[in-house]
N, C-alpha and C positions, 0 to 999 in steps of 0.2 A: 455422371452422378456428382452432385456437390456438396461440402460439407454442411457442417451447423452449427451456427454461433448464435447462442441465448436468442430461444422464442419463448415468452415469457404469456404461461395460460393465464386470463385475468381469473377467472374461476377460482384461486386459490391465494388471489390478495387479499388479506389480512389485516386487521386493528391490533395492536399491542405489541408491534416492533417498537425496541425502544431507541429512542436519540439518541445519539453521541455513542453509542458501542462502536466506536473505532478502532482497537483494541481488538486485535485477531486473538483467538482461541485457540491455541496451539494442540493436536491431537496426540502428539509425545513428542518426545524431546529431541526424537531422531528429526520431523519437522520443524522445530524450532533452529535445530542446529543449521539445517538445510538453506534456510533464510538466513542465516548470518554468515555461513559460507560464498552467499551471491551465486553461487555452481545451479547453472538453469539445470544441467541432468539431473542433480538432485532434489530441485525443487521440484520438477516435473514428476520424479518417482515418489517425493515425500507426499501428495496429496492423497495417497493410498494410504488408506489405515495400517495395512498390514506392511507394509514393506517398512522394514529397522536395517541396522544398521549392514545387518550380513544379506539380508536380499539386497539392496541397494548393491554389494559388491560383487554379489551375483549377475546383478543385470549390466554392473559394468562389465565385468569380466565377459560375458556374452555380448555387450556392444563391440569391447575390443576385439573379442575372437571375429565378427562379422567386419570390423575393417579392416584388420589382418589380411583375410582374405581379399579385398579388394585392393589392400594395397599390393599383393602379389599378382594380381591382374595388372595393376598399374607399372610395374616395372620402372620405376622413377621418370614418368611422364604424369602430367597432367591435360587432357584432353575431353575434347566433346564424348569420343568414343568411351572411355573409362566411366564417367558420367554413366551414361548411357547403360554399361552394364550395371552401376551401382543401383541404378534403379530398377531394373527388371528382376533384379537376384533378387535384391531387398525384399521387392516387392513379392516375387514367389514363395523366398524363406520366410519372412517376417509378419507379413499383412494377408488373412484370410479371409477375414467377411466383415462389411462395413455395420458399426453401431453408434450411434450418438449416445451423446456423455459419458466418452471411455475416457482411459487415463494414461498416458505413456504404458505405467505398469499394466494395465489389461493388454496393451498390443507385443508387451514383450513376452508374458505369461499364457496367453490366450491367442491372441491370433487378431483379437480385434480391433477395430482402425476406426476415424475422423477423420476427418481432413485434417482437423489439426494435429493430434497426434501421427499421423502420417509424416506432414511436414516435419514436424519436431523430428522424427528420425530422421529423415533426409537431411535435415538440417544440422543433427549430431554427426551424422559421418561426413557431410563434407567440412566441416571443419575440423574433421580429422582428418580427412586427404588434403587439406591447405587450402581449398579450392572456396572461390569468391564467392556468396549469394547473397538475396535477399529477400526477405521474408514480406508477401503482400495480403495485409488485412482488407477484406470487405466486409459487409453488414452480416452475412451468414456465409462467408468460403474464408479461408486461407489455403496459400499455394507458394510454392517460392520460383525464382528465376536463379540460375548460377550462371556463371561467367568465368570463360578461361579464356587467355589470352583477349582476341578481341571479337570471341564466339558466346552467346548465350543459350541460354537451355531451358523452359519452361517444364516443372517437375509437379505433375498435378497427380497429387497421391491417391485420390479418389477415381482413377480410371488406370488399372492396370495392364489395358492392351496400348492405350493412344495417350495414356499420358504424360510422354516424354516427346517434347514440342519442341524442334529447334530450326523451326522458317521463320524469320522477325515476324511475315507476316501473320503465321498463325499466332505468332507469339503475342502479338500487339490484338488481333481478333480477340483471345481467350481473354486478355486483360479487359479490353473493349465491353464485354458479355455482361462484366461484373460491375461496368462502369454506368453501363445503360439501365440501372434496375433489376435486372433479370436473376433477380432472387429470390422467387416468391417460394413460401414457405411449400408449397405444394411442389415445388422443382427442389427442394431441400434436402427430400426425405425426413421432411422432419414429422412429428408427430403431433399435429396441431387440429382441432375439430374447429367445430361453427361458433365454440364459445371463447376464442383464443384470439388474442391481438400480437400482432409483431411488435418489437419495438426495431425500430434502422432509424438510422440518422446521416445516412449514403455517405459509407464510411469508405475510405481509400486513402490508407497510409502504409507505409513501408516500417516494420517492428524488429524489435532484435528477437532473441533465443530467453531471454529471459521476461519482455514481455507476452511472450509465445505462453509462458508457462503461468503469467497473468491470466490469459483470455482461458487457460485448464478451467483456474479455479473458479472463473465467473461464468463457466459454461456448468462445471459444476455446483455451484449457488443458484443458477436458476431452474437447475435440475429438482436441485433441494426443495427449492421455495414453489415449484409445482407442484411436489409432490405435499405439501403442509409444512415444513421442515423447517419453519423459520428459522427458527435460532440458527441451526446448522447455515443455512442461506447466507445469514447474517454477516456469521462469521468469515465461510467462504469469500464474499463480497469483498470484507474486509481486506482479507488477504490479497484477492486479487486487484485491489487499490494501492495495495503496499507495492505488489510488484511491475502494476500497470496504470499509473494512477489516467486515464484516459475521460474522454468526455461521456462515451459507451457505460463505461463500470460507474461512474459518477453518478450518471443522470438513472441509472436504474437503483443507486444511492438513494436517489430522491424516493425515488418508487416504492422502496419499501420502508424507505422513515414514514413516509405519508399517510401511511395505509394503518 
């Protein structure tokens, strides 16, 4: 199963976006603060309306109770095997059933996962066990790879039986998969009819934890702007150019000043 990064229905492009709204629209202040603290966790929970300042410490406090725990697995090693467990717990406790355009906050509160928001958790506890990764964007998946010592590990949060990969060769296949095209909206799950166009630009970069939380808010902008939502779109966009400013978020820039 693969995630979903912005499939943009044309059905609900629009005349009367305005120019130059560059200028993100902050939803309270606990989001505005969030961006000026640079903390991707809490930029990632601030694009929830409802999460302020005491759920944000809630959800930390429940991050840290969950690496706690791993780190008592860990027993002051870092290894493939440790790894290994962080993901299958995770995955049991944490991630229940897969939905596109969720929000870190829905998979903390709810149960519910993306790929990206997946990753993003993967990607908060291991840099709380110390442990190396990196984060690999494509046209519609994200996925990360860690690295201990001079072992790697393929962490694909959208398959919770097989998606902890650590044969170079599977590891270099699954990378492979994503490199060849093989992302059609129909292999997405994403929710696209006969009147819908993709946008891809055979994307293949390696992202940090804070443009992670770029591609939230522009999975959410295009969320918005399928649904009518401009303004809100708009804004979204915005934000996710402040924290990602990419060729991706840019050129769907163009797309809705155009329109």
């Amino acid at each position: 199963m693969k995630g979903f990064i912005g499939i943009l229905l044309i059905s609900f492009l629009a005349a009367g976006i305005a120019h130059g709204q560059d200028t993100p629209l902050f939803h309270s202040a606990f989001e505005e603060s969030a961006f000026t603290s640079g903390d991707p966790i809490q930029i990632l929970l601030a694009s929830d309306h409802q999460v302020d300042h005491n759920k944000y410490s809630a959800y930390r406090d429940e991050i840290e109770q969950l690496v706690l725990k791993l780190k008592n697995k860990q027993r002051g090693k870092k290894n493939i095997a440790l790894i290994e467990k962080a993901f299958y717990y995770t995955h049991r406790k944490n991630l229940d059933w897969y939905e596109n355009y969720v929000t870190l906050s829905d998979l903390l509160q709810k149960g519910k996962y993306d790929c990206l928001t997946g990753t993003a958790l993967y990607a908060i506890i291991l840099t709380e066990l110390d442990v190396e990764y990196s984060i690999y964007e494509f046209d519609f998946h994200v996925f990360l790879v860690a690295k201990v010592n001079e072992d790697s590990v393929l962490l694909e949060s959208t398959d919770p039986y097989y998606g902890f990969v650590k044969r170079s060769d599977e590891i270099s296949e699954h990378i492979a998969q994503y490199l060849t095209g093989d992302q059609s909206p129909e292999n997405s799950k994403a929710p696209v009819g006969s009147n819908a166009s993709q946008y891809s630009s055979h994307i293949n970069n390696r992202i940090t934890l804070n443009e992670l939380a770029g591609l939230q808010y522009f999975n959410l902008a295009i969320n918005a702007f399928n649904q009518g939502q401009v303004e809100l779109a708009t804004s979204l966009l915005n934000k996710a150019n402040l924290l990602y400013p990419s060729h991706r978020i840019k050129e769907i820039q163009k797309v809705f000043a155009d329109r």
